[in-house]
C-alpha positions in Angstrom: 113.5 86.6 131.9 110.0 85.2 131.6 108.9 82.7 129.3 107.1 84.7 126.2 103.0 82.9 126.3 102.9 84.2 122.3 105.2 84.5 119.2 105.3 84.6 115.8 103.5 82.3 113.3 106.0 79.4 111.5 106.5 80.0 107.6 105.4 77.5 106.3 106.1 76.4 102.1 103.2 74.8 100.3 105.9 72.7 98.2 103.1 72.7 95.2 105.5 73.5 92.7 103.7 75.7 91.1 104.9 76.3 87.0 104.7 78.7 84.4 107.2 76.6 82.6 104.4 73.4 82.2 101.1 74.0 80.0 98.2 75.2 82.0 95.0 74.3 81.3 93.6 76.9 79.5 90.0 77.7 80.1 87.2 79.6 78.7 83.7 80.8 78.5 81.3 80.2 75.7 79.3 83.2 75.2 78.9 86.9 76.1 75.9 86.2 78.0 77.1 83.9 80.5 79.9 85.9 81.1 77.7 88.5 82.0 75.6 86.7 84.2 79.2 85.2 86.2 80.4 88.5 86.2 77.5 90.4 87.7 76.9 87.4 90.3 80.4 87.3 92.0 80.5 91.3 91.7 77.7 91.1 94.0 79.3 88.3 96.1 82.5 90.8 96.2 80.4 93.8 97.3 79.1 92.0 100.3 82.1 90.7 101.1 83.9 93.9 101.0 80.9 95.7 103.2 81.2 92.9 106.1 84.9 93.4 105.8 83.6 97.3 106.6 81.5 96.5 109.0 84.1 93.7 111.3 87.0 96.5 110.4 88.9 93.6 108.3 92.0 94.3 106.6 93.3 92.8 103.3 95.6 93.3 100.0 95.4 91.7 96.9 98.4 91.5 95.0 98.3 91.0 91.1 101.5 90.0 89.7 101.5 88.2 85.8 103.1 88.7 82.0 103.0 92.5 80.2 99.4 91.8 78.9 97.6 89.6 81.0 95.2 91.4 81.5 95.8 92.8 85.3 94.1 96.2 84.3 91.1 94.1 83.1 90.6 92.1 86.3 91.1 94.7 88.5 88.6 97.1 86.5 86.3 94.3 87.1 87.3 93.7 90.6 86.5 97.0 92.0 83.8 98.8 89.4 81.2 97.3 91.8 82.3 97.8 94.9 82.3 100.9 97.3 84.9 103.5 96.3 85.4 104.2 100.0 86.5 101.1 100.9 89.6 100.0 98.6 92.7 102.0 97.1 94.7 100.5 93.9 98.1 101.5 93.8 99.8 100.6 90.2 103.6 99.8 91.1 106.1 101.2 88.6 110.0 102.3 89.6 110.3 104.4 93.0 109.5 107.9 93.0 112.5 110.0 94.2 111.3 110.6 97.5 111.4 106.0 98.1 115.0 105.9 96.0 117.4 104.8 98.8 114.9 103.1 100.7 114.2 99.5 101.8 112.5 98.4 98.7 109.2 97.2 101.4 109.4 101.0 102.6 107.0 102.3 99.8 104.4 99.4 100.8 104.8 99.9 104.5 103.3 102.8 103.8 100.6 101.9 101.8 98.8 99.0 103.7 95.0 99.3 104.1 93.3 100.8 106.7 90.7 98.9 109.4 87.4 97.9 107.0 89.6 98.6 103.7 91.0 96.5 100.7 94.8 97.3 99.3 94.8 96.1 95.7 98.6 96.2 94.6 98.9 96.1 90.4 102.6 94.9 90.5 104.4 94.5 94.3 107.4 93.9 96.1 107.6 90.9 94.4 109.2 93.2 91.6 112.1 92.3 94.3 112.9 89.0 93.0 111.5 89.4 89.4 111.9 92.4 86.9 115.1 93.4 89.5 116.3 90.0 89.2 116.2 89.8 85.5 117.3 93.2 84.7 120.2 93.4 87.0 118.5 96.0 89.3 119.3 94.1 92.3 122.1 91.6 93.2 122.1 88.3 93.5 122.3 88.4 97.3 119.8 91.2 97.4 117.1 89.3 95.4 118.1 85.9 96.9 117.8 87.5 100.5 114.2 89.0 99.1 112.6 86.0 99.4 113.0 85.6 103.5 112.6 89.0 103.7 108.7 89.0 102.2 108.0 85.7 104.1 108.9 87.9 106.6 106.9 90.7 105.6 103.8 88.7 104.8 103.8 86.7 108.2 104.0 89.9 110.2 100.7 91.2 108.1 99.1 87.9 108.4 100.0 87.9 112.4 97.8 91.3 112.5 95.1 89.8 110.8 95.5 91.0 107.3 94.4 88.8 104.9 97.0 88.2 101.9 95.7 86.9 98.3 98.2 86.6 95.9 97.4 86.0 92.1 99.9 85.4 88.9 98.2 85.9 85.8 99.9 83.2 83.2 99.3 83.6 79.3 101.7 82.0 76.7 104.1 83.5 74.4 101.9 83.3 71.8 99.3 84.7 73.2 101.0 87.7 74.3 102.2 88.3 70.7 98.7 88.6 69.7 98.0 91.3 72.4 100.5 92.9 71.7 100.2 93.4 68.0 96.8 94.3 68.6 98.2 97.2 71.3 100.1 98.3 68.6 97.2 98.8 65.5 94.7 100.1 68.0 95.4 103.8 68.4 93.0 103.6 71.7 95.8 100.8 73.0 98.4 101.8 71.5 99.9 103.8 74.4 99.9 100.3 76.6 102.9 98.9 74.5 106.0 100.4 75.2 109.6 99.4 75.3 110.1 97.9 78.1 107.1 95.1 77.3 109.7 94.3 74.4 113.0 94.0 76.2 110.8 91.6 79.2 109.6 89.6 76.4 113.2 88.9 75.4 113.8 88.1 78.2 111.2 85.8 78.9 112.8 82.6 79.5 114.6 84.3 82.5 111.6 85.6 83.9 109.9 81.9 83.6 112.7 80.9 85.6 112.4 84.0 88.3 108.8 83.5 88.4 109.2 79.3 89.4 111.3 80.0 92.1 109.7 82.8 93.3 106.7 80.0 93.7 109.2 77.8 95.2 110.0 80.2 97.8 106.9 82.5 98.6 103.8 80.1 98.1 103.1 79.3 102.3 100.2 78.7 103.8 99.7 82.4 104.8 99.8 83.7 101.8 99.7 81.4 98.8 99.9 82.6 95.0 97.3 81.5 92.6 98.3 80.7 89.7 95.4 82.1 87.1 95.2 80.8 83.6 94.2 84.4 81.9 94.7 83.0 77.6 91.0 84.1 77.8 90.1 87.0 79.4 86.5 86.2 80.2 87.3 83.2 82.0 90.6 85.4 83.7 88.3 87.8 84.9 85.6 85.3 86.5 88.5 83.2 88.2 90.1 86.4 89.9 86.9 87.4 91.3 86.1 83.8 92.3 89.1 83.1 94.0 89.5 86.4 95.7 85.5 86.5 97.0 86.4 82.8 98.2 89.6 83.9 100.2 88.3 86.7 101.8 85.1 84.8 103.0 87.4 81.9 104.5 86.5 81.7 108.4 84.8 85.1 108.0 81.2 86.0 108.8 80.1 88.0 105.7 76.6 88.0 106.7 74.5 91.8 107.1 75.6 93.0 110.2 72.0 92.6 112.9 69.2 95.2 112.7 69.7 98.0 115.1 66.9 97.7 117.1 66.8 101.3 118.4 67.4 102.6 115.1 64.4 100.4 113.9 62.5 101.8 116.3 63.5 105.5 116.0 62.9 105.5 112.4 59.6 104.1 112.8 58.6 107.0 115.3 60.0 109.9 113.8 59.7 108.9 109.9 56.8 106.6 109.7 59.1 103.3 108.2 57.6 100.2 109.2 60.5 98.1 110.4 61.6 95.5 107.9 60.2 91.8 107.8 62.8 90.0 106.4 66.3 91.2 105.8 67.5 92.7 102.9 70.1 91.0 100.7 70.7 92.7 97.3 73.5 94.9 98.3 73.5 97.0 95.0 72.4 100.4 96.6 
C-alpha cells in the first residue's frame, strides 16, 4: 500500500485553563457615545471582512455559547445588522425537531454548515452535547464524555476544509443574571424571554460551572479556541464579540477590495460615461 503524502491535522489542547469558576475582569464602557463610535467602527471592519470572505469564497461559523441572559441575542443583533443579509444565516439551537430525534446529535449541524463566501452564526451548538445534556440527564455519562473527542473531531475535519471556527462563551455572574432576569420579568416587552427552563439551569448553576470548565479543558485547541467574553456589561460584551470575531476571521486572510476590473472599468466608461476611479473606494456601507 503506498505511503499516504497528506493526513489529518493533530488536535491539539491549549491547556489555558480557562474558568468561569474564578472572577473575571469585568469591563465596561463609559458613555453612550463611545459606544457608538466602537460599535459603528468594527461593524464596518465586520462588513469588509465578511465581503472579502465573499469575494475569496471563505467559509466560517461562529458559535455563541454563555449563561440564560448574557446577552447572545444582543451580540449577535449587533453582529449581523450591518452586514450583507446574503451572506450569513443564524440558526438559534433549541431541542431537535422530530425529523433530527434519533439522529447523531452533529447530524442537524452537518447539515447546516455555511456555504463557499458565507458566515454560519450558531446561537447555542453541539456543545449543548456536553452541557445542558450533561446537566439535565439528557445524555449519559459515556455519551457526553465521548462528546468531547467527537467535536475535536468534528471541528478538525471543518478546520482541515478551510472553515474557520470562532468559538465565544459569554460569562456573567450570578448576580448579575438575577438582575436580568427580574427585569425580563417586570418588562412586558421581555417578559416572554424568561421562562422555566432559565429557572431550573439557574439551579443548577453550580453544575453547569463545572460542565462548562471542562468543556474548556477539553475543546479549547489551537483550531478552534473558545473565548471566554466578560458580558456583566453589555456595551463592552457587544464591542469585544465584534472585536474578537473581525480579528479571527482576518487572521492570515487578505480582506483587502478585491482589484479593479479593468475591462469592466473600461466598458463602463464607453458605454455609460463613468470616469474610472482614481483612488479606491473604502467605505463599504453601500
Amino acid at each position: 500500500m503506498p505511503e499516504l503524502s497528506h493526513s489529518v491535522s493533530p488536535i491539539k489542547l491549549k491547556k489555558r485553563r480557562l474558568r468561569v469558576t474564578q472572577p473575571l475582569d469585568h469591563g465596561h464602557i463609559a458613555s453612550k457615545k463611545i459606544y457608538h463610535q466602537q460599535l459603528s467602527y468594527w461593524q464596518k471592519r465586520l462588513l469588509q471582512v465578511q465581503q472579502s470572505y465573499y469575494h475569496q469564497q471563505q467559509r466560517a461559523i461562529i458559535v455563541f455559547e454563555g449563561w440564560d441572559a448574557a446577552g447572545k441575542g444582543g451580540a449577535i443583533r449587533r453582529l449581523t445588522e450591518k452586514l450583507d443579509p446574503r451572506g450569513f444565516t443564524v440558526y438559534p439551537i433549541g431541542k431537535p425537531r422530530d425529523d433530527e430525534q434519533g439522529k447523531h446529535y452533529l447530524y442537524r449541524f452537518q447539515t447546516r454548515l455555511p456555504a463557499p463566501g458565507t458566515l454560519a452564526v450558531f446561537d447555542r451548538s453541539y456543545y449543548g452535547r456536553v452541557l445542558v445534556e450533561r446537566v439535565e440527564g439528557l445524555a449519559s455519562a459515556a455519551q457526553w464524555q465521548r462528546a468531547y473527542q467527537e467535536i475535536n473531531e468534528f471541528e478538525r475535519l471543518l478546520s482541515d476544509d478551510g472553515v474557520r471556527i470562532i468559538k465565544l462563551f459569554l460569562h456573567i455572574s450570578a448576580d448579575e443574571q438575577l438582575k436580568r432576569f427580574a427585569e425580563r420579568l417586570h418588562n412586558p416587552v421581555k417578559r416572554w424571554k424568561l421562562t422555566e427552563e432559565d429557572l431550573r439551569n439557574r439551579e443548577n448553576r453550580q453544575h453547569y460551572c463545572t460542565a462548562i470548565d471542562q468543556m474548556f479543558d477539553h475543546t479549547d485547541t489551537v483550531q478552534a479556541p473558545w473565548h471566554l467574553v466578560s458580558a456583566e456589561h453589555k456595551w463592552y460584551a457587544r464591542i469585544q464579540v465584534l472585536s474578537v470575531i473581525v480579528a479571527a476571521l482576518s487572521h492570515n486572510t487578505d480582506i483587502r477590495p478585491p482589484p479593479l476590473d479593468k475591462t469592466l472599468v473600461k466598458r463602463a466608461s464607453e458605454q455609460l460615461g463613468i470616469p474610472p476611479p482614481t483612488t479606491p473606494a473604502m467605505d463599504a456601507d453601500d
